[in-house]
C-alpha positions, 0 to 999 in steps of 0.5 A: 903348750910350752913349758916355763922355768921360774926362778924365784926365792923359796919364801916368795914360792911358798907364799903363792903356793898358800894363796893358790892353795886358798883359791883351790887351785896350783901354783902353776894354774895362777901363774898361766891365768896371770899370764894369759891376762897380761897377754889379753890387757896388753894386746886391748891397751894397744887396740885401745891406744891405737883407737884413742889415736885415731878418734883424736886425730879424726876430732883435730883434722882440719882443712888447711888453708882455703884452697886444695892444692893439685901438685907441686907446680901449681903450689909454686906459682904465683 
């Protein structure tokens, strides 16, 4: 486990020791839980994000134009 250094001023420490103190639990649990969440939300926003983008670009794919072009050469000629 790695080991993390937090600065943070004095009253803003004693307030969220007193809210982990209510939820039987320490400061360093809720930050850990705090953390690993926001590693979990983040990596399922991104999954999500990536999947919205490709059912969006599967949903606007089209054909384009009427007949499906080989090569370079054939596109050119007229």
């Amino acid at each position: 486990m790695a080991t993390l250094t937090l600065e943070v001023d004095p009253e803003t420490a004693n307030r969220a020791r007193r809210v982990a103190e209510q939820q039987h639990t320490t400061l360093d649990a809720l930050v850990e839980g705090y953390l690993e969440e926001l590693a979990r939300t983040d990596g399922l926003s991104r999954m999500d994000a990536v999947e919205s983008l490709m059912r969006t670009l599967r949903a606007a794919s089209r054909p384009m134009g009427g007949k499906p072009w080989k090569d370079r050469d054939e596109l050119h000629e007229r």
